[in-house]
C-alpha positions in Angstrom: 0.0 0.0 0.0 1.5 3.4 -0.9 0.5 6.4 1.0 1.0 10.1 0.9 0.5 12.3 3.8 0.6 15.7 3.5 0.9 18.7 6.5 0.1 22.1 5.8 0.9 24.0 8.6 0.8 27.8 9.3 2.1 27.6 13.3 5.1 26.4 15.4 2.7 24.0 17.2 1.7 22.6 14.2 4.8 21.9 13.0 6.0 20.7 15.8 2.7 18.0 15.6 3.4 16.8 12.1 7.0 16.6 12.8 5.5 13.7 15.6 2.9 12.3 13.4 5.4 11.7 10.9 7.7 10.0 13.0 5.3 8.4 15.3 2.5 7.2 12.6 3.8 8.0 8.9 7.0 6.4 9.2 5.7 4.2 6.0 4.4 7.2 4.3 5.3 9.7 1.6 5.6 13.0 3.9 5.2 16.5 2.3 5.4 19.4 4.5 3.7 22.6 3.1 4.4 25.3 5.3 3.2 29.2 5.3 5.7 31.6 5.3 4.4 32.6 9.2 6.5 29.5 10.6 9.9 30.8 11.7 11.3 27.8 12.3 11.9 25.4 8.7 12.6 21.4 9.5 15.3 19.8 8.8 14.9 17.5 5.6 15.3 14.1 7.4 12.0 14.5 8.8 9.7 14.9 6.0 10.7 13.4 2.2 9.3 17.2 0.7 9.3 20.6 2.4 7.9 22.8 0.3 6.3 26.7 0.9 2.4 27.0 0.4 1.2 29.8 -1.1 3.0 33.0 -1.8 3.6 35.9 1.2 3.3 38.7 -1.2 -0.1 37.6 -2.8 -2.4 39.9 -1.1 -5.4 40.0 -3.9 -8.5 38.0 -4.0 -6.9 36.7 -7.8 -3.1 36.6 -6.3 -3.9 34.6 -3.2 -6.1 32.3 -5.3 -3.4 32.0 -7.9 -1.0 31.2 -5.1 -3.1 28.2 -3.6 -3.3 26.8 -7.1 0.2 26.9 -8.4 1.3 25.5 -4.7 -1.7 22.3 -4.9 -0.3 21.4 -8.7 3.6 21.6 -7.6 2.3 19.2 -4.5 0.4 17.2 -7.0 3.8 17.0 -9.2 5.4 15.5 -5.9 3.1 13.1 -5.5 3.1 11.7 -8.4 6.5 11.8 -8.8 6.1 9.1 -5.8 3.3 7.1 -7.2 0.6 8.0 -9.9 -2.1 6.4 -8.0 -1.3 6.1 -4.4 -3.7 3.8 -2.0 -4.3 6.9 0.3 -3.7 10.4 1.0 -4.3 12.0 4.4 -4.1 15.5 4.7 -3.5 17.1 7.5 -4.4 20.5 8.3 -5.9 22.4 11.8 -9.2 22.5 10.9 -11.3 21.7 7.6 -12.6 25.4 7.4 -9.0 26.9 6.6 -9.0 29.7 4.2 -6.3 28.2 2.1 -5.5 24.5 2.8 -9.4 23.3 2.2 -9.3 23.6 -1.4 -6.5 20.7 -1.2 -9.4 18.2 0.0 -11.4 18.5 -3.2 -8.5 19.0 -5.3 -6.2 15.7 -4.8 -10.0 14.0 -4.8 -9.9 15.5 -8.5 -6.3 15.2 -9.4 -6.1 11.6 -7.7 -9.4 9.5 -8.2 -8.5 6.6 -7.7 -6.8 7.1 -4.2 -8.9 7.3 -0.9 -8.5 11.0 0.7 -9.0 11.5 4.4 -8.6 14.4 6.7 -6.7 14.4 9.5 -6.8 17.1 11.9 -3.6 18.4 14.3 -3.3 20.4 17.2 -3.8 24.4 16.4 -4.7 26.0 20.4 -7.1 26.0 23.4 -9.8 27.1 20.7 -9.6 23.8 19.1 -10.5 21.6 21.6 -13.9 21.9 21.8 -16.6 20.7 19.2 -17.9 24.3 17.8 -21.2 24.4 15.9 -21.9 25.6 12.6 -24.2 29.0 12.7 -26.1 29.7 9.8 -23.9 32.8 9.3 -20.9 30.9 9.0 -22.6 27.8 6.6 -23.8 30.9 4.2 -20.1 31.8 4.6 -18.4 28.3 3.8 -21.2 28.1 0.9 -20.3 31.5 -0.9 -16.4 29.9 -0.8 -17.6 27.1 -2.4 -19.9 28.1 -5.4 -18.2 31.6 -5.1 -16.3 33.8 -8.1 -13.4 31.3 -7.4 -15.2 28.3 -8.7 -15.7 30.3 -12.0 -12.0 31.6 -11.9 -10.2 28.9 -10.8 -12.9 25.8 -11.6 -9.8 23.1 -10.3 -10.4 25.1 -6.2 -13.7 24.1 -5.2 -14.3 24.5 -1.7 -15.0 21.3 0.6 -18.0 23.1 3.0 -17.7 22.1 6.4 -20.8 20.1 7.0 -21.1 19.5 10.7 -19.1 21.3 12.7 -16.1 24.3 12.3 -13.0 22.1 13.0 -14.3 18.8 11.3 -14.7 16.8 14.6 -17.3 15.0 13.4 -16.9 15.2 9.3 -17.3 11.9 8.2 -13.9 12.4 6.0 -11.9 12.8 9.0 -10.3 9.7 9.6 -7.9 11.0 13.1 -7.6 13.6 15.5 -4.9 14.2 17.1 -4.3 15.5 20.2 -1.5 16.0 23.0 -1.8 13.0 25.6 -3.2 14.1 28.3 -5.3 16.9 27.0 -8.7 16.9 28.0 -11.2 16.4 25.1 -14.7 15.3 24.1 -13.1 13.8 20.6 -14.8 10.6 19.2 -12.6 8.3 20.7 -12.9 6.3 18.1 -10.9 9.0 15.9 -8.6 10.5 18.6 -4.4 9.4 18.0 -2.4 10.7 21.0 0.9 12.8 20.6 3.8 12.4 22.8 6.9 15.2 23.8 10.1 13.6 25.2 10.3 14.4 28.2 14.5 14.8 29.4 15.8 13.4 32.6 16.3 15.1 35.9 15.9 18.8 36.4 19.0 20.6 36.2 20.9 22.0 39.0 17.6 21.4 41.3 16.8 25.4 40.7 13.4 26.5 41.1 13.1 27.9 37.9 9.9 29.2 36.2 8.5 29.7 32.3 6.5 33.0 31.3 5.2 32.1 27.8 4.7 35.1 25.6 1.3 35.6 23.4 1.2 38.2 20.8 -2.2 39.8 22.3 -1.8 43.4 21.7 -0.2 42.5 18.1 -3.4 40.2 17.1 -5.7 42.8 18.8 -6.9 40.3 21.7 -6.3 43.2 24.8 -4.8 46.7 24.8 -1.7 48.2 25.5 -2.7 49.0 29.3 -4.1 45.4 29.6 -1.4 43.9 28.5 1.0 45.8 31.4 -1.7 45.3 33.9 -1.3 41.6 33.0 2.7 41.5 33.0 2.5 43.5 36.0 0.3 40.4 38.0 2.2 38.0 36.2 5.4 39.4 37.6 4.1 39.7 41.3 2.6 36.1 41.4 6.4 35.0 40.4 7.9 36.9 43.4 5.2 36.0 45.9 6.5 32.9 44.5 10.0 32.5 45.2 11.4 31.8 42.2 15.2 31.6 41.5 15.1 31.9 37.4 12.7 32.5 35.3 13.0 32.5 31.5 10.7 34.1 29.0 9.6 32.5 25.7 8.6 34.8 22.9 6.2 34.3 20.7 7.8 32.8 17.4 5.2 35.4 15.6 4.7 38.5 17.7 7.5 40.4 15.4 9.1 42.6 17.9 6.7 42.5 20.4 7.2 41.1 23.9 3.7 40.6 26.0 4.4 39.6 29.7 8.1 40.5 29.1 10.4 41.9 32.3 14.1 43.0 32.4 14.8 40.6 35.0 13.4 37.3 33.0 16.4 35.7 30.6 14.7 35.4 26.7 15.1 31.7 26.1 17.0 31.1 22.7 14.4 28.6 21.1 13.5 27.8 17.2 10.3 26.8 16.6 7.7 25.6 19.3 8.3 26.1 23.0 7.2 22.7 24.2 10.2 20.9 23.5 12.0 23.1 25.3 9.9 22.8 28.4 10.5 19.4 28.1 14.1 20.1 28.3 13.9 22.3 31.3 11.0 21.0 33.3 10.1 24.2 35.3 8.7 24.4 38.6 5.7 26.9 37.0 4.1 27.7 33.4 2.7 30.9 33.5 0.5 32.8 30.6 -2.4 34.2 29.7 -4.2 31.7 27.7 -1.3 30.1 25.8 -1.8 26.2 24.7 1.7 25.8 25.8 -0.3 25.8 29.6 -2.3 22.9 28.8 0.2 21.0 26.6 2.7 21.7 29.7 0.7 20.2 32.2 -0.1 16.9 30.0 3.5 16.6 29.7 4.6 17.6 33.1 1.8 16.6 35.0 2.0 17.1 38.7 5.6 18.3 38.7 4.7 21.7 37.5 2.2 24.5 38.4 0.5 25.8 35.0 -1.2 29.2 35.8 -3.1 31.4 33.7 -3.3 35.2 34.7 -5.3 38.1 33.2 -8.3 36.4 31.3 -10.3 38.8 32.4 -8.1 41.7 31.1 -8.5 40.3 27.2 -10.9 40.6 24.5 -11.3 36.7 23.3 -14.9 35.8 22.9 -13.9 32.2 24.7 -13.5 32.8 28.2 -15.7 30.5 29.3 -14.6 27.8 27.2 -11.0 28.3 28.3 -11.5 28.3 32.1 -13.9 25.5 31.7 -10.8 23.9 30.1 -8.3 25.3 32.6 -10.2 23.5 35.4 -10.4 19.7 33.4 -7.0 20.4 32.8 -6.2 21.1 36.1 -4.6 24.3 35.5 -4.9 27.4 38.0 -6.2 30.6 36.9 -6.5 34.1 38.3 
C-alpha cells in the first residue's frame, strides 16, 4: 500500500505535531510538509521526504492569493506523483477543515487523484480547538459562498470542501484522526482520537526552582490593549515573586514580530527555534505561566503534577472564549486568576 500524507501547517505547534505524526504514525508514508511563510522555524529534511512553501507571502489579492493556492496544490500534486501515480491513500493534515487556504487541497487531490482514498486528518492548532464548535447559519452561508463563489468560476480546479457539521471537522465523516496532545482533555470521538507524545529529558538541572513565562502576541493580534497587556505583565510578575522563584526565562512568541507581551528585564529570553514545548521538556520548570497560551495545557499533559500551570489576566483580554478556556483550565487542572 503506498500512502501520501501531507501537513500544511501555518504555526510552530503545528509543526511541531506533524514533525511527531510523521515519526510516530507515517513512518511508511510519503511525507510533504507545506508550510506558510508565518513559521519561523523550517525542519530539517530528514523529517519529511518534501518541504515545500504553500502559497506566496506577497499575494495579497482576491486573484493573487487564489493563484498562489493553485500553483502550490499542482507543484504538491507533481510531488506526488512523482512518488506514485495512483497512491492507495492520501491523508491531509491540516488544523481545521474550514482553513482559508488548505481546504481547497481536500477537493483538489479527490480530483487530481481518483483513484486514491482522501482523508482528513486534523492536528493540534490551540485551546480554541479543543472543543466541538457548531456551525451557525452565518458561517454555513459563509463556507457556501467559498464554495460556489467567483473562485469556482475563476479557478474551476479550487472548489471548496464546505464544512458540514461542525467548524473544526470533529465530526466530518472524512476525517479519519484527531490528534491531540496526551493528556489533553477532550470530548473527541474516541474512536478518531491518535495521541501525541513530547520527550520528556531526565532530571531537572541543577535542582533550581526555575519558572517559564510564555509570551502571546495579544496586543499584536488585537486580543487586549496596550494597558491590559502591562496590567497583566505587571500580575504575572508579582505572582512570580510572591512565588520564590530563583530563574525565570521568558519564551517569545515565534510570531509576535518585535513584540514582547508579559516580558520583564529581570526574565532571561530563552534562545528557542520553533515551538516552545520541546523546550519545556528540556527544562522542566517548577511553574508555566501565561495568559491563555496552549503551551499551559500542553505543559501540564507533559509535566503533569511536577509543575504549576497558571493562567493570569483572562479577564483583562478581549477573546470571545473565556468560558470555554477556564472550563478547560479546570479539566485540565490548570490554575487561573
Amino acid at each position: 500500500m503506498s500512502t501520501v500524507s501531507v501537513y500544511f501547517v501555518k504555526t510552530e505547534l503545528e509543526l511541531l505535531s506533524s514533525e511527531i505524526i510523521s515519526q510516530s504514525f507515517e513512518l511508511e508514508s510519503y511525507n510533504i510538509l507545506a508550510y506558510q511563510s508565518s513559521v519561523s522555524h523550517k525542519p530539517a529534511k530528514p523529517i519529511f521526504d518534501v518541504a515545500i512553501p504553500f502559497t506566496s507571502a506577497s499575494a495579497k489579492s482576491y486573484f493573487s492569493t487564489h493563484k498562489s493556492i493553485q500553483n502550490s496544490l499542482i507543484q504538491i500534486a507533481e510531488r506526488i506523483k512523482s512518488y506514485s501515480t495512483k497512491p492507495t491513500q492520501i491523508k491531509i493534515h491540516l488544523p481545521r477543515i474550514s482553513t482559508s487556504k488548505s481546504n481547497f487541497s481536500i477537493n483538489y487531490f479527490s480530483k487530481m487523484f481518483p483513484f486514491s482514498e482522501v482523508m482528513i486528518c486534523i492536528i493540534p492548532h490551540g485551546l480554541i480547538s479543543i472543543d466541538i464548535i457548531p456551525l451557525p447559519l452565518k458561517k454555513r452561508l459563509k463556507f457556501l459562498k467559498r464554495t460556489w463563489g467567483i473562485n469556482s468560476i475563476l479557478f474551476p480546479k479550487l472548489r471548496y470542501y464546505s464544512p458540514k457539521t461542525d467548524l473544526i471537522g470533529i465530526l466530518d465523516k472524512k476525517v479519519r484522526y484527531i490528534y491531540t496532545f496526551k493528556g489533553m482533555e477532550s470530548n473527541y470521538p474516541s474512536d478518531k482520537v491518535r495521541l501525541l507524545e513530547v520527550p520528556v529529558g531526565g532530571a531537572r538541572n541543577d535542582g533550581k526552582k526555575v519558572a517559564v513565562v510564555v509570551g502571546q502576541p495579544l496586543l499584536k493580534d488585537g486580543f487586549a490593549t496596550e494597558e491590559s497587556v502591562e496590567l497583566i505583565t505587571k500580575e504575572i510578575h508579582s505572582w512570580i515573586k510572591e512565588n520564590h522563584f530563583e530563574a525565570v526565562f521568558y519564551s517569545k512568541h515565534p510570531r509576535s514580530s518585535d513584540y514582547l507581551d508579559f516580558y520583564c528585564d529581570d526574565y532571561v529570553i530563552l534562545e528557542q527555534n520553533g515551538a516552545i514545548e520541546p523546550l519545556l521538556c528540556e527544562i522542566q520548570p517548577y511553574a508555566i505561566i501565561s495568559c491563555y497560551s496552549t503551551a499551559l495545557a500542553i505543559g501540564k499533559s507533559l509535566l503533569g503534577n511536577n509543575v504549576r500551570c497558571v493562567s493570569i489576566g483572562l479577564d483583562h483580554t478581549n477573546t470571545d472564549k473565556k468560558s470555554e478556556l477556564r472550563a478547560h483550565f479546570q479539566k485540565a487542572d490548570i490554575e487561573y486568576w
